[in-house]
C-alpha positions as CSV (number, residue, x, y, z in Angstrom):
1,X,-46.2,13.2,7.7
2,X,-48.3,10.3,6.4
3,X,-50.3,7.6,7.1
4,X,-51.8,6.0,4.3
5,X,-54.7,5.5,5.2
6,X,-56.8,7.4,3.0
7,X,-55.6,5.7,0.3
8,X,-56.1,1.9,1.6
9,X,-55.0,-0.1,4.3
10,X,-51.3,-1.3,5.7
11,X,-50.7,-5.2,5.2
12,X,-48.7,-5.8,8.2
13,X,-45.3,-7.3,7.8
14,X,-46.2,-6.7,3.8
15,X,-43.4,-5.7,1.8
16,X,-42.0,-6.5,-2.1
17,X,-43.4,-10.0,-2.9
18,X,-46.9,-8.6,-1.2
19,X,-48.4,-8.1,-4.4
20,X,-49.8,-11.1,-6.2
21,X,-47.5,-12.4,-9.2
22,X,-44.1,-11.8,-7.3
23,X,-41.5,-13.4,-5.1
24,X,-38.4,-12.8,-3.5
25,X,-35.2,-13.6,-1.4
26,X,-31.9,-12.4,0.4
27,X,-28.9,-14.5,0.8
28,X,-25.3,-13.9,2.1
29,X,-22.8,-14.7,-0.8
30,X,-19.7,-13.4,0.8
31,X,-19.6,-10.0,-0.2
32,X,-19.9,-8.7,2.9
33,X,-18.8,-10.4,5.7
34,X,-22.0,-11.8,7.6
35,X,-24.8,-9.9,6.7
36,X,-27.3,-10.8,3.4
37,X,-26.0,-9.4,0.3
38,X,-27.7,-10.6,-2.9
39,X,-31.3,-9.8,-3.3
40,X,-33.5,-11.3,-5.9
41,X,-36.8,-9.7,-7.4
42,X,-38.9,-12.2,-9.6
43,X,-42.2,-11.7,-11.6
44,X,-44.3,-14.4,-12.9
45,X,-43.8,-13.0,-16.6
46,X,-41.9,-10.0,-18.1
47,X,-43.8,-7.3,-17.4
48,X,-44.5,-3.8,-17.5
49,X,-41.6,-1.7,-15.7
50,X,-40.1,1.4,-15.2
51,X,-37.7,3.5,-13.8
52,X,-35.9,6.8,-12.8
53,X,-32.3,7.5,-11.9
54,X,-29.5,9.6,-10.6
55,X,-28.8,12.6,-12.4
56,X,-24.8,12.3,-11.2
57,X,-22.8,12.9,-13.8
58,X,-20.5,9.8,-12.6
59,X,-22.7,6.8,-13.0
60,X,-22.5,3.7,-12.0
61,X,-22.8,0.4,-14.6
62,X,-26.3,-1.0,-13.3
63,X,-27.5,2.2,-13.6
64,X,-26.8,2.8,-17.4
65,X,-27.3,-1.4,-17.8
66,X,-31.0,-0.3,-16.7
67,X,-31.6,2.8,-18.4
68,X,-30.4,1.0,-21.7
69,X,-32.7,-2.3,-20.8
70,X,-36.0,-0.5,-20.1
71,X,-35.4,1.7,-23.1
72,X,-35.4,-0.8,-25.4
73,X,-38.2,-2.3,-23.7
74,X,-40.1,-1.8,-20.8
75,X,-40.7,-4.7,-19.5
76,X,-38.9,-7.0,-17.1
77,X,-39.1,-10.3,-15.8
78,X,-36.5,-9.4,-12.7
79,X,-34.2,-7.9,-10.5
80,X,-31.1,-9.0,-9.1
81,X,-29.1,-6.5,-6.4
82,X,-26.5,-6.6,-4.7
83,X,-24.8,-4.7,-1.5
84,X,-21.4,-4.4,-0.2
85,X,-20.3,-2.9,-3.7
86,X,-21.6,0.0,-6.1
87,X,-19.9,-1.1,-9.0
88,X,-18.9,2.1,-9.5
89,X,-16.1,4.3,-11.0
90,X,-14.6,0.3,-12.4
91,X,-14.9,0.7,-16.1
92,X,-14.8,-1.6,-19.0
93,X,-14.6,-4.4,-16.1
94,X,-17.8,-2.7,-14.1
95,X,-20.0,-3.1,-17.0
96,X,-18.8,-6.5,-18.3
97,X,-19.7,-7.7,-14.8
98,X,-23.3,-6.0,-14.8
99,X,-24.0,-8.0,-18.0
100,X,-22.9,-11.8,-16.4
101,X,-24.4,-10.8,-13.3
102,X,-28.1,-10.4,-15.9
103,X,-27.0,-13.2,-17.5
104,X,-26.2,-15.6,-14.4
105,X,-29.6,-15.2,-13.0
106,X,-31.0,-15.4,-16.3
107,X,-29.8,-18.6,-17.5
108,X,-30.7,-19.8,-13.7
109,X,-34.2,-19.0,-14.4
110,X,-34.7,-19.9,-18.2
111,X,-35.2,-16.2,-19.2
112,X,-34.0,-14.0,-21.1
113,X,-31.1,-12.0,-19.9
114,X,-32.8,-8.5,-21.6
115,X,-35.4,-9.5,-18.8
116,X,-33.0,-9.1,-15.9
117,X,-32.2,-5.9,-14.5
118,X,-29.1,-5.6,-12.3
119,X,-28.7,-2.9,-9.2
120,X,-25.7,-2.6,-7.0
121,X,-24.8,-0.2,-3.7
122,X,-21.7,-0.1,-1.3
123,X,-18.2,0.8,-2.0
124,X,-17.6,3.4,-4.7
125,X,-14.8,2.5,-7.2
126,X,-14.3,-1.8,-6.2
127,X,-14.8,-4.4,-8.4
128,X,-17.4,-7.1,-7.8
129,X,-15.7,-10.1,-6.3
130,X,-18.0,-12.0,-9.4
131,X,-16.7,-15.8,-8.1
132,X,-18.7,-15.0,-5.2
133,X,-21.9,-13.8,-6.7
134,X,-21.7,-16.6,-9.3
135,X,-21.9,-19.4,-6.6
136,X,-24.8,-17.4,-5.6
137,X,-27.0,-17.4,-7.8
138,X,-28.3,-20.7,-7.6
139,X,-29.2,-20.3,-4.1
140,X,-30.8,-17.0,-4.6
141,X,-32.8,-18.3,-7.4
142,X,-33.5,-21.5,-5.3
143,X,-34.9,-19.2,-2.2
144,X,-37.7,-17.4,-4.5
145,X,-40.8,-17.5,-2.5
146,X,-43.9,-14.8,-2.0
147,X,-42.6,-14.6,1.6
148,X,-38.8,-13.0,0.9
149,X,-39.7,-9.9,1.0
150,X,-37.7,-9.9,4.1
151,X,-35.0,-11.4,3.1
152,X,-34.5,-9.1,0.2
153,X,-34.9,-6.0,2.1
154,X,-32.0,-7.2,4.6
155,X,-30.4,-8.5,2.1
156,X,-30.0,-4.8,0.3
157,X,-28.8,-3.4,3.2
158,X,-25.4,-0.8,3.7
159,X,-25.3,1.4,6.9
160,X,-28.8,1.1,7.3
161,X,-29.7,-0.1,10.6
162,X,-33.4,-1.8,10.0
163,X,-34.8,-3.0,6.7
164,X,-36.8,-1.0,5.0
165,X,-40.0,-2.2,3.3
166,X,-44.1,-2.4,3.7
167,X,-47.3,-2.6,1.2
168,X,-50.5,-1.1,1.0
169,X,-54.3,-2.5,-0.2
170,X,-56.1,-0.1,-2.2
171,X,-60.1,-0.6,-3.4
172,X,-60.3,0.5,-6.6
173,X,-63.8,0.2,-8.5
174,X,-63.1,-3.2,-9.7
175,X,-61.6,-4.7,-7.3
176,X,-58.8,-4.7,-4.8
177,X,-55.0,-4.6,-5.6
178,X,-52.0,-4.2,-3.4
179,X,-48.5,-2.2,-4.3
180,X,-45.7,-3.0,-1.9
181,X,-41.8,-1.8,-1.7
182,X,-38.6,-1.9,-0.1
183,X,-35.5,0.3,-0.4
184,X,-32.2,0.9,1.0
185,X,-30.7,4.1,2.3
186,X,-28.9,5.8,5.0
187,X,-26.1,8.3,4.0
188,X,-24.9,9.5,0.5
189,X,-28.8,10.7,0.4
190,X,-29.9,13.3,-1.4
191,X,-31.8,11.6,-4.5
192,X,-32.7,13.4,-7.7
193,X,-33.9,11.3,-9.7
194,X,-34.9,11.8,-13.8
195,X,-37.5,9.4,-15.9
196,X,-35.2,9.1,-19.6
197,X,-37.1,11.6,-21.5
198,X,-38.3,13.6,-19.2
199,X,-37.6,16.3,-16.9
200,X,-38.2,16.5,-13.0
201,X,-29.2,7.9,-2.0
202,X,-27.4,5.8,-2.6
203,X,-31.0,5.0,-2.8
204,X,-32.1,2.4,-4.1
205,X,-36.4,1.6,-4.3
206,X,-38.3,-1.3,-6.1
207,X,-42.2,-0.6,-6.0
208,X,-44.3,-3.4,-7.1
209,X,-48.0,-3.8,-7.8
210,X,-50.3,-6.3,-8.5
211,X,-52.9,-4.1,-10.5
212,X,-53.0,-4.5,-14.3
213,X,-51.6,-1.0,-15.6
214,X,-51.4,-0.1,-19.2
215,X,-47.4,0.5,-19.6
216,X,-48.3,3.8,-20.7
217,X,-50.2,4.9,-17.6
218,X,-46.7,2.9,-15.3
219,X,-44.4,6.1,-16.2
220,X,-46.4,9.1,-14.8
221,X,-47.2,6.4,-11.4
222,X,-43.7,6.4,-10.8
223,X,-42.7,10.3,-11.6
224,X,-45.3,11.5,-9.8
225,X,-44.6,9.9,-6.7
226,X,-40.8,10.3,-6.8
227,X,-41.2,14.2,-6.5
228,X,-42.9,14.1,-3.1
229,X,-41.2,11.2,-1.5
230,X,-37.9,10.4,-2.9
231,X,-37.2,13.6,-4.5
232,X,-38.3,15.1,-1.6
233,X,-35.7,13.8,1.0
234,X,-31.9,14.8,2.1
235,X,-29.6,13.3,5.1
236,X,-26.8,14.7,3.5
237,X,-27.2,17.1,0.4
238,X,-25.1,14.3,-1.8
239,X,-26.7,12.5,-4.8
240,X,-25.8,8.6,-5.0
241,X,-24.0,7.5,-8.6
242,X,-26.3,4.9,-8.1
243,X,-29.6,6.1,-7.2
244,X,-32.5,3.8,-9.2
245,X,-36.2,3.6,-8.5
246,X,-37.8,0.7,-10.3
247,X,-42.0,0.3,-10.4
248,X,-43.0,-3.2,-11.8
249,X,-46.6,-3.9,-12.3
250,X,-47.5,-7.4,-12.4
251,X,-50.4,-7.4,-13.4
252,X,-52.0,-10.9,-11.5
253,X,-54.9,-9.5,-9.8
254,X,-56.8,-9.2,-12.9
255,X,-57.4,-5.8,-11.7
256,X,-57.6,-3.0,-14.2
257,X,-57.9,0.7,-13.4
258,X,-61.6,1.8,-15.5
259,X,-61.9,5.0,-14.6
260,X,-59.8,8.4,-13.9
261,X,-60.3,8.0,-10.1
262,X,-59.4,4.9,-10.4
263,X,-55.4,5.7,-11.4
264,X,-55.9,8.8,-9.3
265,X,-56.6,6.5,-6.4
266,X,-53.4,4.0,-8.1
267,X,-51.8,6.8,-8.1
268,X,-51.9,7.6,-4.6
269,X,-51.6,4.6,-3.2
270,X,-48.2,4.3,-5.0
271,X,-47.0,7.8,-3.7
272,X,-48.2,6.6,0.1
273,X,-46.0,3.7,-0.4
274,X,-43.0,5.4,-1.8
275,X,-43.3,8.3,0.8
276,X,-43.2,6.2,3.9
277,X,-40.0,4.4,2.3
278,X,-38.9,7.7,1.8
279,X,-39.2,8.7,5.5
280,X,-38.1,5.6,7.0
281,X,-34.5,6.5,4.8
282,X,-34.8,9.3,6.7
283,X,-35.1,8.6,10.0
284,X,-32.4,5.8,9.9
285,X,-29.9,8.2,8.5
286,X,-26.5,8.2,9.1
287,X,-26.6,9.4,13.5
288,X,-30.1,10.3,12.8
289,X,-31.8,11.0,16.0
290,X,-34.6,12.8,14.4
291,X,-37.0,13.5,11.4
292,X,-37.5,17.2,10.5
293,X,-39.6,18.1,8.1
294,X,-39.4,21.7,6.7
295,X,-43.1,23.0,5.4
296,X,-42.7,25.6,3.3
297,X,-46.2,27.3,1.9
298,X,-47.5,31.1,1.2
299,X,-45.2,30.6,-2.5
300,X,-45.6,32.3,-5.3
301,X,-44.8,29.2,-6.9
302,X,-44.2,25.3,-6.2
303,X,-40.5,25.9,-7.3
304,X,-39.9,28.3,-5.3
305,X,-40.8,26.1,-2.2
306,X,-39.1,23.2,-3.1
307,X,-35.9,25.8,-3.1
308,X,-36.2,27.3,0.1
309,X,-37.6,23.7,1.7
310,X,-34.2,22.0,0.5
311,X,-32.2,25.5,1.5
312,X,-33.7,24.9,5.1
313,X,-33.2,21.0,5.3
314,X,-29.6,21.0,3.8
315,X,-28.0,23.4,5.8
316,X,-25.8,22.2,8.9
317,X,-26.1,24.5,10.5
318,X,-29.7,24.1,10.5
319,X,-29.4,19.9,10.8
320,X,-26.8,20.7,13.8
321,X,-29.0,22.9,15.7
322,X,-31.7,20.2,15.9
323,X,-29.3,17.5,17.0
324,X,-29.1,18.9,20.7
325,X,-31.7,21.8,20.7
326,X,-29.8,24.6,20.0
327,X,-32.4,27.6,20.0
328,X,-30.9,29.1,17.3
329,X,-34.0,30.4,14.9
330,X,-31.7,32.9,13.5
331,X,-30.2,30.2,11.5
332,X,-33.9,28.9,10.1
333,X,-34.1,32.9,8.4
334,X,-30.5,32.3,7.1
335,X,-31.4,29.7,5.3
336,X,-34.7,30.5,3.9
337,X,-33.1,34.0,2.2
338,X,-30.0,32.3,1.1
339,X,-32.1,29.6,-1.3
340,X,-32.0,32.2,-4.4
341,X,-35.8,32.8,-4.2
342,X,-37.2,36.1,-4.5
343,X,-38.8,37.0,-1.3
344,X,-39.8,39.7,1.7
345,X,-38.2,39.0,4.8
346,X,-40.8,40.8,6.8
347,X,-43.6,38.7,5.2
348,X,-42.1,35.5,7.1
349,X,-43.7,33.6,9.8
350,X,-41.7,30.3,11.2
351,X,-42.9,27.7,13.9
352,X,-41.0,24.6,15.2
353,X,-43.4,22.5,15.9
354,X,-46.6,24.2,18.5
355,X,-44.1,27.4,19.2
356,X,-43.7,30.3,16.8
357,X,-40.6,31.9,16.4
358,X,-40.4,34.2,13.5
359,X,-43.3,36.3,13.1
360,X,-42.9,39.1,10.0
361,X,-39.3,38.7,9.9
362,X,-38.8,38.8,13.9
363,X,-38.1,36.6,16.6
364,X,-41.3,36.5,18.9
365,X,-40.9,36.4,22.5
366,X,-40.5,32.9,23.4
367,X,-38.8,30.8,26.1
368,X,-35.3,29.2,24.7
369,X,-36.2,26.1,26.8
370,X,-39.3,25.2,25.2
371,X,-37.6,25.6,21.4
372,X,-35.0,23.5,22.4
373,X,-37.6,21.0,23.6
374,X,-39.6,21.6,19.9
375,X,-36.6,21.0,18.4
376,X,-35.6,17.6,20.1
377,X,-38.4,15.2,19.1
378,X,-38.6,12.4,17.3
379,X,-40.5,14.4,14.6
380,X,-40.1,18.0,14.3
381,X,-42.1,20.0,12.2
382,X,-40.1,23.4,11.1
383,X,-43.4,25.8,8.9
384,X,-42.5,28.7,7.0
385,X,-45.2,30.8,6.1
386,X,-43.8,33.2,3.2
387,X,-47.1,35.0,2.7
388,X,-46.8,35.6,-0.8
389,X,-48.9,33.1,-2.6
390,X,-50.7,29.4,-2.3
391,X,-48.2,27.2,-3.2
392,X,-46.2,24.9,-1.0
393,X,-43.3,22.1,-0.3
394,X,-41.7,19.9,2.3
395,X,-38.4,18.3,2.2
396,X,-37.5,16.1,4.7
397,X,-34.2,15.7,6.3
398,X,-32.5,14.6,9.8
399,X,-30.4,15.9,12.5
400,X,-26.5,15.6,11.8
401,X,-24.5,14.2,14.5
402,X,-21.5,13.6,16.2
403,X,-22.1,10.2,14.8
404,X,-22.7,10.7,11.5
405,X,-19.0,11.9,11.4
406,X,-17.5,9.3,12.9
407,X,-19.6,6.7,10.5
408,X,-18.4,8.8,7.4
409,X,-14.8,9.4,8.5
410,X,-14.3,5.5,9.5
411,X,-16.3,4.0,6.7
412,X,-13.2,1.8,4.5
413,X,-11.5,0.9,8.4
């Protein structure tokens, strides 16, 4: 799946504030009972940002509170967000409490409120208990350091079960520059997220980097790594009304891309970082005991991929299959043909992981016991060969569980 490696080097125990020019830091306020709850993300300076968001029809406040920020101007001095609570589905009173939530943190650190962007994830349809973020802020501004990374990670937190952040060094051809991230995510996954303007869980992902980018060269950073990482990920087919993606760029490293392998190498040093937050959503979803990713290649087209890959990797009767084993391949053919893509069935080849099991449209002769053993690691590998063309897609997804009902059906007790 990835390693990063070709595009730089793994800071260990890097994360958000990694990058020169940032800091950050989690505190509990009292939204949730004990655990962190109010994250802060602060640049030196307002700088160059930019982000993509849910396409949900129903959206929450922060998200249209950023959408209308960045496009007035896209920059951004910082962050604020808060867990235990989407802010969501509450109206008039939703969006009024966005705006003081931009304009406590704001006034706490002399800026601008236009400079503060506001995210929020939890409970749909709740309003934010506000007296408790207000005698917040002060602390959370207070805390800002280029070590809460941590903090903020944890601090952004809902049924995940570890925090989720890390940061990569990259050479470039004038120098070396670092791009870090955390995000948040474990059910109510299935991001699809749009840049305003252009076409292309709850998830929420803040990407920062250190390298002086041109804020024309930010947008296509971001959008092309959202469609292999982010994009490119379900636990449970359902799209957040507060799904946001932010990319700051800091510029304090003095380090300015000169060259087109320069970006290209930017570039993919942002997608390596946004994929392995990606994956790490993944494999703590909701019951997750596994993370399957299903290849498809031989396309006629990249589209046509992406549809059968998310076909495969939404289905559960596919996902429930791989949560004990069950050497059921007929189901992996179901749900390649049923993805609306025009194909030939006896073109197909399938493996799960080292053992083939479709070959032109038919079962091969394999032992049941070694599938189900295939099927029950940690990471399972499901290829589809097509055999009609050169293009190709992965969407990664989990097993669905036993458990992941019982977290779903229990969640407001």
């Amino acid at each position: 799946m990835t390693n990063g490696q070709e595009c730089g080097q793994w800071i260990e125990g890097g994360g958000v504030a990694s990058p020169l020019g940032f800091r950050a830091s989690g505190i509990h306020c009292g939204i949730k009972q004990k655990r962190l709850d109010l994250a802060l993300l602060e640049a030196h300076d307002s700088v160059p940002t930019v982000g993509m968001y849910t396409t949900n029809r129903v959206v929450a406040a922060p998200v249209t509170y950023c959408r209308e920020a960045l496009a007035s101007s896209p920059t951004a001095r910082a962050v604020v967000i808060n867990s235990g609570n989407a802010n969501a589905c509450t109206g008039e009173q939703g969006w009024s409490d966005t705006v003081e939530m931009a304009g406590l943190v704001a006034a706490s650190l002399g800026v601008d409120p236009a400079e503060v962007l506001v995210a929020s994830t939890g409970v749909i349809g709740r309003t934010l208990p506000m007296e408790k973020i207000r005698s917040g802020v002060e602390d959370i501004v207070a805390g800002l350091s280029d070590s809460g990374g941590g903090d903020a990670a944890a601090a952004i937190m809902t049924t995940d079960t570890v925090p989720k952040e890390c940061a990569l060094e990259v050479e470039l051809s004038t120098g070396r520059v670092i791009v870090g991230g955390m995000t948040k995510g474990s059910g109510m996954i299935a991001p699809d997220l749009e840049l305003p303007g252009l076409p292309h869980a709850t998830t929420l992902g803040f990407l920062t980097t250190d390298a002086l980018v041109e804020p024309g060269d930010l947008a296509p950073l971001l959008e092309g790594a959202m469609r292999t990482s982010y994009n490119a990920i379900t636990v449970d087919s359902d799209t957040s009304t507060n799904d946001t993606v932010l990319l700051m760029a800091s510029g304090s490293s003095g380090v300015q891309p000169s060259s087109d392998d320069d970006l290209a190498r930017l570039a993919g040093a942002v997608e390596a970082v946004a994929l392995k937050l990606a994956l790490d959503i993944v494999r703590d979803g909701e019951g997750a005991n596994r993370l399957i990713e299903a290849r498809v290649r031989g396309a006629r087209t990249r589209s046509d991929a992406e549809r059968i890959a998310r076909s495969v990797a939404d289905s559960p009767l596919v996902k429930t299959a791989f949560c004990e084993g069950e050497p059921n391949w007929g189901r992996l053919m179901m749900a390649v043909g049923k993805a609306g893509v025009d194909i030939d069935p006896s073109r197909i080849d399938i493996s799960v992981g080292d053992l083939q099991v479709v070959r032109n449209g038919l079962g091969t002769a394999h032992d049941p016991a070694v599938l189900r053993t295939q099927m029950t690691l940690d990471d399972v590998l499901i290829d589809i060969d097509l055999r009609l063309g050169a293009d190709h897609a992965s969407v990664y997804t989990c097993d669905l569980s036993e458990e992941y009902v019982r977290i779903n059906s229990t969640y407001l007790s």
